[in-house]
C-alpha positions as CSV (number, residue, x, y, z in Angstrom):
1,X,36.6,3.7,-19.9
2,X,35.1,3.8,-16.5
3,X,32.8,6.4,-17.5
4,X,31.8,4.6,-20.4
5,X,30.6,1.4,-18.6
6,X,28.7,3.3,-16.0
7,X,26.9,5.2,-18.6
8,X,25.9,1.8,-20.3
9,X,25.2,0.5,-17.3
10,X,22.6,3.8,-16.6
11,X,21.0,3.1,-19.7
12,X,20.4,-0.4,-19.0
13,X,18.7,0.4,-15.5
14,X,16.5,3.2,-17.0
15,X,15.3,0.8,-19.9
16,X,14.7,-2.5,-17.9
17,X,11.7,-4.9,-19.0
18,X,11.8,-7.0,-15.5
19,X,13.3,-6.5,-11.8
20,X,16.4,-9.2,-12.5
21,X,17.8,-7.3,-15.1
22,X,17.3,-3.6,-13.5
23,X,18.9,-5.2,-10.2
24,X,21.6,-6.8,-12.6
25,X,22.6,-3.4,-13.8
26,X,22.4,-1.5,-10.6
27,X,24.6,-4.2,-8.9
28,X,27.1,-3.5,-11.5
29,X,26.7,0.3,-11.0
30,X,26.9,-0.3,-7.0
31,X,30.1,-1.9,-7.7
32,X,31.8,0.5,-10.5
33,X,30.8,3.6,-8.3
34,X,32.2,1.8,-4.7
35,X,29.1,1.1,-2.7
36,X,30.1,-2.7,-2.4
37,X,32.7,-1.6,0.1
38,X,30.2,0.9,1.7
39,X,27.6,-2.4,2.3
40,X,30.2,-4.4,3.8
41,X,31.6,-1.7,6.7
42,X,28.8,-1.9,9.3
43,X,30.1,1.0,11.2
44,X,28.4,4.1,10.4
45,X,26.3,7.4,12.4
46,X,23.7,6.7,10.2
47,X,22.5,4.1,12.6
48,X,23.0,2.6,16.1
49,X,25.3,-0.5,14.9
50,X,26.2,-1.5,18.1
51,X,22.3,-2.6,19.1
52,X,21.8,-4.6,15.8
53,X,25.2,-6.4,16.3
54,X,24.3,-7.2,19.4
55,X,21.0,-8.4,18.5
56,X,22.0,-10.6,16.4
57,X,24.6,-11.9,17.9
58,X,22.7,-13.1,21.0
59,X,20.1,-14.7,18.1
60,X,22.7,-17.0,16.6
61,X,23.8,-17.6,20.4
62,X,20.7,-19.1,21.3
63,X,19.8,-20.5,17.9
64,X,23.2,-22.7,17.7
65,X,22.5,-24.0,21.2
66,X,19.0,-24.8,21.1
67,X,17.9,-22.7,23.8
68,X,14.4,-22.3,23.0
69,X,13.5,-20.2,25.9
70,X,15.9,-17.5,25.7
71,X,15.2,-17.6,21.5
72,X,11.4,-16.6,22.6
73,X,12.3,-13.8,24.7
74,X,14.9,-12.3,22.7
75,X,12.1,-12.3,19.5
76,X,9.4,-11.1,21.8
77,X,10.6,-8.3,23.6
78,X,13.6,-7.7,21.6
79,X,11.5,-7.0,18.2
80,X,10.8,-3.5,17.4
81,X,10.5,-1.3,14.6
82,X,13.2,0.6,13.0
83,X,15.9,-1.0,15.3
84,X,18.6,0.9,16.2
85,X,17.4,4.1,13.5
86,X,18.1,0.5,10.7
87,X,15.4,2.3,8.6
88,X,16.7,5.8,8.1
89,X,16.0,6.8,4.5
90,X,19.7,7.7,4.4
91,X,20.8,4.5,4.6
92,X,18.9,3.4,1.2
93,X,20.2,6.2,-1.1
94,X,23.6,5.5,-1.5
95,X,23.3,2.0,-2.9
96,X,21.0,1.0,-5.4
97,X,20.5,-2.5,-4.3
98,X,20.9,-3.6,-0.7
99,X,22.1,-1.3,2.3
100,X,24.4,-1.8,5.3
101,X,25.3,-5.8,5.3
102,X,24.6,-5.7,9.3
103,X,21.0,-4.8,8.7
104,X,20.3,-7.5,6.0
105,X,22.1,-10.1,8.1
106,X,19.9,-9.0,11.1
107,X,16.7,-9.3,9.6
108,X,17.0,-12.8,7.4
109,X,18.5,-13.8,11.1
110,X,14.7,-12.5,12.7
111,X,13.2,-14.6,10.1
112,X,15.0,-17.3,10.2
113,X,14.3,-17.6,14.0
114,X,10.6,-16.8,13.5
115,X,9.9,-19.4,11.0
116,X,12.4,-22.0,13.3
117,X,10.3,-21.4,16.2
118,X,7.1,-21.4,14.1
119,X,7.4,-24.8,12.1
120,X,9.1,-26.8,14.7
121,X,8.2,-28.6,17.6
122,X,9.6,-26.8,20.7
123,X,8.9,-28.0,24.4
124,X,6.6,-26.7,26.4
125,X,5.3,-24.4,23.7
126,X,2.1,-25.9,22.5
127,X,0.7,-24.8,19.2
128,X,-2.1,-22.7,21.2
129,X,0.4,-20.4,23.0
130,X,3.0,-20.2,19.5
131,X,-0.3,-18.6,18.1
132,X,-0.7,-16.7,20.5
133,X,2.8,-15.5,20.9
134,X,2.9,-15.1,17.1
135,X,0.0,-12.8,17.4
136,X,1.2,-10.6,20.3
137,X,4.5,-10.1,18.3
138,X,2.6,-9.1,15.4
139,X,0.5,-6.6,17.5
140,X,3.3,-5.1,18.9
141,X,5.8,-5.1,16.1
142,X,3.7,-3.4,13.8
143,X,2.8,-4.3,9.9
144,X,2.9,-2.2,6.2
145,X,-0.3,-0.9,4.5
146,X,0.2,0.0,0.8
147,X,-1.8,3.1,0.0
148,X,-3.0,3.7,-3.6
149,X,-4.0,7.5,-4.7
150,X,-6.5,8.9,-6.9
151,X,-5.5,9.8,-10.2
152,X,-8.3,8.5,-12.7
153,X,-6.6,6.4,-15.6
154,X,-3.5,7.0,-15.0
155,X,-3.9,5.2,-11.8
156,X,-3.2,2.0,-13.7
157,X,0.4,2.8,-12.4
158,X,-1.0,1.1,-8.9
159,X,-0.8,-2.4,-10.8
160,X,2.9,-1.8,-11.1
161,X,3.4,-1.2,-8.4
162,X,1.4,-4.1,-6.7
163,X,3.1,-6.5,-9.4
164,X,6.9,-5.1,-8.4
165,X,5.9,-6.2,-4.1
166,X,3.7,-9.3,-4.8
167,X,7.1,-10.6,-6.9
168,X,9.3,-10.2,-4.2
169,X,7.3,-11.2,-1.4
170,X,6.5,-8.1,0.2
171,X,2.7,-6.9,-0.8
172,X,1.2,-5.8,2.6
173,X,-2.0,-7.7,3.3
174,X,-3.6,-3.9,4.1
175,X,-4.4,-1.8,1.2
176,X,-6.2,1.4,1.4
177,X,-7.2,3.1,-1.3
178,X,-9.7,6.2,-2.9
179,X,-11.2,7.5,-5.8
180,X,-8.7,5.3,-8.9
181,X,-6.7,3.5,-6.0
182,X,-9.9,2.7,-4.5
183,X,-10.9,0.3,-8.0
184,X,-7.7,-1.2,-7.4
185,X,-8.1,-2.0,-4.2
186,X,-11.0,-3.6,-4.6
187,X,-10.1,-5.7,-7.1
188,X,-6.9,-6.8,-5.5
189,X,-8.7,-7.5,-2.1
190,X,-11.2,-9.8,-4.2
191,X,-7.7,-11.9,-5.4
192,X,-6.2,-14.6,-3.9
193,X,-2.3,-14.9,-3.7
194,X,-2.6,-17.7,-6.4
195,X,-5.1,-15.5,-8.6
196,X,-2.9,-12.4,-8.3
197,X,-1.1,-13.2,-12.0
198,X,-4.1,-13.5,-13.6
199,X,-5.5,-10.4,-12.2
200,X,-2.1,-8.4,-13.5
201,X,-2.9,-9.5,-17.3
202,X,-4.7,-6.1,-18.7
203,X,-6.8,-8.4,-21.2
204,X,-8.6,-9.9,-17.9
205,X,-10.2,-6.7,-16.8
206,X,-13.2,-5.0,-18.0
207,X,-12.1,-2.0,-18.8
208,X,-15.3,0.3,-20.4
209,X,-15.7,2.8,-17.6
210,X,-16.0,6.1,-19.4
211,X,-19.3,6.9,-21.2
212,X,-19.7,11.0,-22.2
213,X,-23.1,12.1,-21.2
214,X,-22.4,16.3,-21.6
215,X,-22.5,19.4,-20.2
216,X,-26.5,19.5,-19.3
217,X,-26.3,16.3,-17.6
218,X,-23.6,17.8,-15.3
219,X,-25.5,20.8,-14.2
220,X,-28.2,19.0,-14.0
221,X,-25.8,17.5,-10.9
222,X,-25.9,13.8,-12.7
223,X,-22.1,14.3,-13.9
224,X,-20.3,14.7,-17.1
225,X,-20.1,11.1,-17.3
226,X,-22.9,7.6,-17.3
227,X,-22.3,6.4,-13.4
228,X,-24.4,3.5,-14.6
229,X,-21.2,2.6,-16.7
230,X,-18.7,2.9,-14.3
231,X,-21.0,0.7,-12.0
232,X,-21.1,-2.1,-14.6
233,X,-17.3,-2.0,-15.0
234,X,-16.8,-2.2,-10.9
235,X,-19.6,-5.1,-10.4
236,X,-17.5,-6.8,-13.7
237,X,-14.1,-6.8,-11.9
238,X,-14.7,-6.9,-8.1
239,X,-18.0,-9.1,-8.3
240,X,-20.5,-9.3,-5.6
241,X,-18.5,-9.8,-2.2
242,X,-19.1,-7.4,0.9
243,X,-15.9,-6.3,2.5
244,X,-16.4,-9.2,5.1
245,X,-16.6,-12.0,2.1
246,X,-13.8,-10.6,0.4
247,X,-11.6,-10.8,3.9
248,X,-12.3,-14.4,4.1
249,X,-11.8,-15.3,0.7
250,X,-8.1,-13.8,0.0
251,X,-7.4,-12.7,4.0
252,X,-6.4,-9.2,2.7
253,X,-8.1,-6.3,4.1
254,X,-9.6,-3.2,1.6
255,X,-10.4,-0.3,2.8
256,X,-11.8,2.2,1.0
257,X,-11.9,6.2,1.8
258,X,-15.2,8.4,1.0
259,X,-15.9,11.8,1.4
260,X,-19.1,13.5,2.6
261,X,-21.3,15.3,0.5
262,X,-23.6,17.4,3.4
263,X,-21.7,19.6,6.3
264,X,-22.4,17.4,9.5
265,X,-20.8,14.4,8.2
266,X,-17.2,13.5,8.5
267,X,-14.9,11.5,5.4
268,X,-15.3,7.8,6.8
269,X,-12.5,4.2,5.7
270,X,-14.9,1.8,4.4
271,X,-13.3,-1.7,5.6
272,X,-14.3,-5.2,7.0
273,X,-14.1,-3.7,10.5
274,X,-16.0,-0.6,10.3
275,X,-18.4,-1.7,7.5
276,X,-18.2,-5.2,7.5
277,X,-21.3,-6.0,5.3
278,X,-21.3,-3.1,2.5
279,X,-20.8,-4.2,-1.2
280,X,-16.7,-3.4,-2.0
281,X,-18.4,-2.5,-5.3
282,X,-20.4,0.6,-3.8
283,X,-18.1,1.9,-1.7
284,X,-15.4,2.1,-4.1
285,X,-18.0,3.5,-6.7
286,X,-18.6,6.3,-3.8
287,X,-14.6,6.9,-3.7
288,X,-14.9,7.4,-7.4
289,X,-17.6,9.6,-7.9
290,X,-15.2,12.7,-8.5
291,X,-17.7,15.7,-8.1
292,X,-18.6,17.6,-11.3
293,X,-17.7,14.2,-12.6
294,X,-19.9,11.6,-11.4
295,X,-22.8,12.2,-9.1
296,X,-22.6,11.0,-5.1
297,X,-23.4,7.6,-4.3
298,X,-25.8,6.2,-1.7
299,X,-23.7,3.2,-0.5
300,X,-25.4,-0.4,-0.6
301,X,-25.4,-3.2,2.3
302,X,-26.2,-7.1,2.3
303,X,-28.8,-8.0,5.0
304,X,-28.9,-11.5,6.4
305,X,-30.8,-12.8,3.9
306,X,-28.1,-12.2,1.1
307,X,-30.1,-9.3,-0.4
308,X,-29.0,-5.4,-1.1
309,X,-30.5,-2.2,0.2
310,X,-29.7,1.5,0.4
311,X,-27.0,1.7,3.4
312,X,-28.2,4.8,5.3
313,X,-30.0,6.3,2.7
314,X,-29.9,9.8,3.9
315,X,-26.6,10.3,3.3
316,X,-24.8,10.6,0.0
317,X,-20.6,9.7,-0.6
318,X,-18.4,11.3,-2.9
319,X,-15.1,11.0,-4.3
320,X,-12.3,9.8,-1.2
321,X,-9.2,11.5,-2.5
322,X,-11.3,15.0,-2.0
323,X,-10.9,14.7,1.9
324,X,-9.2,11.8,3.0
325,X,-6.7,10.7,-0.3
326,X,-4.1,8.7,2.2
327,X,-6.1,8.0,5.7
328,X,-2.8,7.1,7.3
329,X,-3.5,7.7,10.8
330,X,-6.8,5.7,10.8
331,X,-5.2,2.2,9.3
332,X,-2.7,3.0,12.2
333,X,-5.5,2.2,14.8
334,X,-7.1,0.1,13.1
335,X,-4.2,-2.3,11.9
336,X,-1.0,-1.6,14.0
337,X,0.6,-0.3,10.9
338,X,4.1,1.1,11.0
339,X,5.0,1.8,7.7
340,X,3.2,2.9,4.6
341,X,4.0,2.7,0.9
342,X,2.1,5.3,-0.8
343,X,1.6,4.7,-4.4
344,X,1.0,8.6,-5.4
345,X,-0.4,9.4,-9.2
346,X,-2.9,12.4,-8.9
347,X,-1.7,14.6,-11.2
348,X,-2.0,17.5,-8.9
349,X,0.2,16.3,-6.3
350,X,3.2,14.7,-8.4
351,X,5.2,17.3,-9.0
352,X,5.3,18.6,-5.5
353,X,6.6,15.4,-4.1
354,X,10.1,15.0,-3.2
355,X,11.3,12.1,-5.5
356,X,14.5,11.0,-3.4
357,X,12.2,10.9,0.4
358,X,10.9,13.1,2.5
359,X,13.5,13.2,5.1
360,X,16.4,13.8,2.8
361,X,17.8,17.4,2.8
362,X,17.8,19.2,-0.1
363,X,21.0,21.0,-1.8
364,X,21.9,24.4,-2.9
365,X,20.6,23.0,-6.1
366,X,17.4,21.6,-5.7
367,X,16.6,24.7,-3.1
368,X,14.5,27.3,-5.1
369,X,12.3,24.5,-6.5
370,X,11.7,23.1,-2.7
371,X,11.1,27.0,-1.9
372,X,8.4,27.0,-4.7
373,X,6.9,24.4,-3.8
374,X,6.3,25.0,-0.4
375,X,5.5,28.6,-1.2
376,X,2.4,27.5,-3.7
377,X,1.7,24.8,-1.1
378,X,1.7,27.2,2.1
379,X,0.0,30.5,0.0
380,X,-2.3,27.9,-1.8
381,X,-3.7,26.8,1.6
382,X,-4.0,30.3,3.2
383,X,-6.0,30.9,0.1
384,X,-8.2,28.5,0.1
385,X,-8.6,29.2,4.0
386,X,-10.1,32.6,3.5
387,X,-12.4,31.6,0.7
388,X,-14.3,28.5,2.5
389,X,-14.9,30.7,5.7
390,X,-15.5,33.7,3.5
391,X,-16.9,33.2,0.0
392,X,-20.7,33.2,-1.2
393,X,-22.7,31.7,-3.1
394,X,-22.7,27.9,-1.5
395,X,-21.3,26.2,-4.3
396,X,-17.7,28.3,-4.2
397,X,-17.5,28.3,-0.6
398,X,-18.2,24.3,-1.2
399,X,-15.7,24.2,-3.9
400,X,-13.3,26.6,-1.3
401,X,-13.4,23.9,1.0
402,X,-12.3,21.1,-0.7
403,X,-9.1,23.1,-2.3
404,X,-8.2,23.8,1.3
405,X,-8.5,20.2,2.2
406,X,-6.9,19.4,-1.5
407,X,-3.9,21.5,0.1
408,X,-3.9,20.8,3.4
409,X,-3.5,16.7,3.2
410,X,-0.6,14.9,3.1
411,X,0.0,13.3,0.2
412,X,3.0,10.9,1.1
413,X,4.2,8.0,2.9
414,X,7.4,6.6,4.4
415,X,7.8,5.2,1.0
416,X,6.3,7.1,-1.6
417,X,6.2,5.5,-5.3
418,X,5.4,8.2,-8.1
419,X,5.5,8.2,-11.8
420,X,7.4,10.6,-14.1
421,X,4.3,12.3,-16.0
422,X,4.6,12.8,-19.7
423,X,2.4,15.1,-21.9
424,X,0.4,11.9,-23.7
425,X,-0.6,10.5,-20.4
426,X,-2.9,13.7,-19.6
427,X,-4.3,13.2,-22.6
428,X,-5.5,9.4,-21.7
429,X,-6.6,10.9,-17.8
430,X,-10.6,10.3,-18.4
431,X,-10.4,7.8,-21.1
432,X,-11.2,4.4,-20.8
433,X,-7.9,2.3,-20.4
434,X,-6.8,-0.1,-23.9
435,X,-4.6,-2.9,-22.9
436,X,-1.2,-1.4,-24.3
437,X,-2.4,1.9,-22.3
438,X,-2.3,0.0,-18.8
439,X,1.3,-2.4,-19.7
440,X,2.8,0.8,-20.2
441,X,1.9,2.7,-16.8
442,X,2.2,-0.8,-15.3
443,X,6.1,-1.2,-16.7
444,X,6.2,2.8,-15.3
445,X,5.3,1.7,-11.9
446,X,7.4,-1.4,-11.4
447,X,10.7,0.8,-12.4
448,X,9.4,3.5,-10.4
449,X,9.1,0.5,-7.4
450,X,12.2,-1.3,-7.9
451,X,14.6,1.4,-6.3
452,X,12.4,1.6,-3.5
453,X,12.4,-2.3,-2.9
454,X,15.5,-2.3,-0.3
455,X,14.5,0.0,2.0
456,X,10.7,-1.6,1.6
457,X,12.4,-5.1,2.8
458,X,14.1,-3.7,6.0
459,X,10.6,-2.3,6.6
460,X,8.2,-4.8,5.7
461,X,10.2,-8.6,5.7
462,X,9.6,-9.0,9.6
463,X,5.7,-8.4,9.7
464,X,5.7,-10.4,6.4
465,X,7.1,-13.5,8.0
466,X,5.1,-13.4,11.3
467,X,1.9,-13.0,9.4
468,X,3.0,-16.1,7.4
469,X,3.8,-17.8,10.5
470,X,0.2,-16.4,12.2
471,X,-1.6,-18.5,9.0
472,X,0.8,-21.3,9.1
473,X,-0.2,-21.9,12.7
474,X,-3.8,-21.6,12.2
475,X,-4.1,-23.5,9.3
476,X,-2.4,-26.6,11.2
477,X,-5.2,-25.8,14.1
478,X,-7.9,-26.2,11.5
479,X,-6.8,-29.0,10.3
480,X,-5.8,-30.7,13.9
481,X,-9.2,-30.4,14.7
482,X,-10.5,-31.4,11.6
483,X,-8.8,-34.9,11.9
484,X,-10.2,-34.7,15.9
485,X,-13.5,-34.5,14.9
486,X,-12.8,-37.6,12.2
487,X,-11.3,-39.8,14.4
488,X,-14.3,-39.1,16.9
489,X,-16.3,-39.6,14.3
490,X,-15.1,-43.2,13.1
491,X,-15.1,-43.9,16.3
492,X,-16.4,-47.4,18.2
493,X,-20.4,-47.2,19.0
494,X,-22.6,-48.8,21.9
């Protein structure tokens, strides 16, 4: 009887049209298979549950007696990523919703004293030095990026995945993306939070990218396919905005990744801080131009008259996923971030990613595929090595390269979100996207997202508040000084 239920229950999670029915099904399943009692017994080696009882004992201490003082100090040195080992992969595979009740209790207790300090008046703490506070917390706390691969079409998986977070609150304001995940990315970071469910409707987008222009035109080195076409469809959905516009109209930062064409040039994250005035539109049609596919792009600027130009029009981009597919280390430095979710759908990388984390151990089971893999992976690379340093004419040694780099890059993230590839989807690869086409990878990437959305919330729910509390605080400044500046105005006049 028990096996029954839990096999209905299976089927229900595995064929879920929305997040509140999946999590109502895996609740049942945490409770029919004895997580439940798992959640509720904080002690565990897993983690250091001493430090986070502590912690948040001392927060409801100084919470419940008002002391506002002690509250600041305990959020601002206290604060710091991963607590106590809280966000060990380990501690998110055994239940299917929720982990250790401890860590939960902690965090909503973090935010909870955030937002208390934030949106109430506290003395001595003027609303100058709570944004700065707010700020330096941020800074040194840390903040999620969400990464979105290549993959051509079947990239549409990203809006899944970007539909699963925005629902629950957790969508990183930084999103980095190249060649497929670069389109989204742009046309996210062109979105406003209030325009995001209009931009997840399939029937919104254009979506006539793909135009066959043959063989000849590809050795001819203009590509297999029209780049004017692909340009159209990019200026369609992410308009006219430089990164810089874009930043001020939704406050989300895009970055884009490119890779050189020429030997002397390096792959380089298109963003509002390193490129603040380049067209999103451009550089994401660089991080498209899969070579052999499309041909490289000359990227485009907006002088200070409003009008394009070439952007260093020497140099020539190419697809981003071909060198720098997840530029992880580089939105470290230039964003503080701490954790990345990596929305992963090039077909070439998929079925080498290990689906349950990359920390996890693997069983005598699962051990000859791992061996496999990182055989073909290791070989692969030596390979590759050999030929690049090696090989003549040009072109293969060119072509050598980028398989070594193909190999050599990692492909995943602390989280890493990937779909389960079927034989029909290759077939829709380089093809342009109908509406049904893109609700079904979308529905593929929110089930693919929803078992990752309790160890994202451990992760991501801090910096997620304080940033909230950063734009609270500095909307009430605008405003403060907006009503200064009419009471001044209105003012009495000699």
């Amino acid at each position: 009887m028990m096996d029954a239920r839990i096999r209905k229950f299976r089927k229900m999670l595995a064929e879920a049209p929305n997040y509140e029915l999946w999590k109502a099904a895996a609740l049942e399943l945490d409770f029919l298979e004895g997580n439940v009692e798992w959640k509720e017994d904080f002690v565990s080696d897993l983690y250091h549950y001493e430090v986070i009882y502590d912690r948040l004992s001392h927060l409801r201490q100084y919470r419940e007696q008002n002391d506002f003082e002690r509250l600041k100090r305990a959020l601002r040195e206290g604060l710091h990523h991963d607590l106590g080992n809280m966000g060990n992969p380990a501690l998110y595979t055994r239940s299917r919703v929720g982990t250790k009740h401890l860590i939960e209790e902690y965090i909503s207790q973090v935010c909870e004293s955030l937002d208390y300090l934030c949106d109430n008046p506290v003395p001595g703490f003027p609303v100058v030095e709570k944004l700065q506070f707010f700020r330096d917390t941020l800074t040194s706390f840390g903040r999620p990026a969400l990464l979105l691969s290549g993959g051509a079409s079947l990239g549409m998986f990203h809006f899944g995945v970007i539909k699963a977070l925005w629902e629950r609150g957790l969508l990183p304001q930084v999103v980095a993306g190249s060649s497929v995940g670069a389109i989204i990315a742009g046309i996210l970071g062109v979105h406003t939070d209030a325009e995001v469910p209009e931009m997840l409707v399939p029937e919104n987008h254009h979506l006539n990218a793909w135009k066959w222009r043959g063989v000849m035109s590809a050795l001819q080195g203009n590509g297999l396919f029209d780049q004017g076409q692909l340009r159209d469809c990019l200026r369609a959905n992410i308009g006219e905005y430089t990164f810089e516009e874009a930043f001020q109209r939704t406050g989300r930062s895009i970055n884009v990744s490119v890779s050189p064409v020429k030997a002397h040039q390096k792959a380089r994250l298109l963003s509002g801080y390193t490129s603040p005035y380049l067209m999103v539109w451009s550089a994401v049609l660089a991080s498209a131009a899969v070579p052999g596919i499309f041909p490289p792009v000359t990227l485009i600027n907006k002088d200070l008259h409003g009008n394009t130009l070439p952007y260093m029009p020497r140099l020539k981009f190419v697809d981003g996923s071909v060198v720098s597919d997840l530029p992880i280390e580089r939105l470290m430095h230039l964003y503080d971030v701490n954790f990345t979710i990596v929305s992963q759908t090039n077909p070439h990388v998929v079925p080498f990613l290990n689906r349950r984390g990359e920390d996890e151990k693997v069983g005598l089971r699962g051990l000859p595929a791992h061996i496999l893999k990182s055989e073909v992976r290791f070989h692969g690379q030596g390979l590759f090595d050999y030929l690049r340093k090696r090989v003549r004419p040009e072109l293969l040694r060119q072509l050598a390269g980028q398989g070594y780099t193909i190999m050599a890059q990692r492909y995943s993230g602390d989280v890493t979100i990937a779909p389960s590839y079927r034989l029909n989807h290759f077939r829709r690869i380089l093809s342009d996207p109908d509406p049904d086409f893109i609700r079904e990878m979308m529905l593929e990437g929110e089930r693919a997202t929803w078992p990752k959305i309790s160890m994202i919330r451990s992760h991501a729910r801090i910096s997620k508040t304080l940033e909230r509390c950063v734009k609270r605080l500095k909307d009430y400044q605008r405003r403060h000084s907006a009503d200064l500046r009419l009471v001044s105005s209105s003012g009495p006049r000699t």
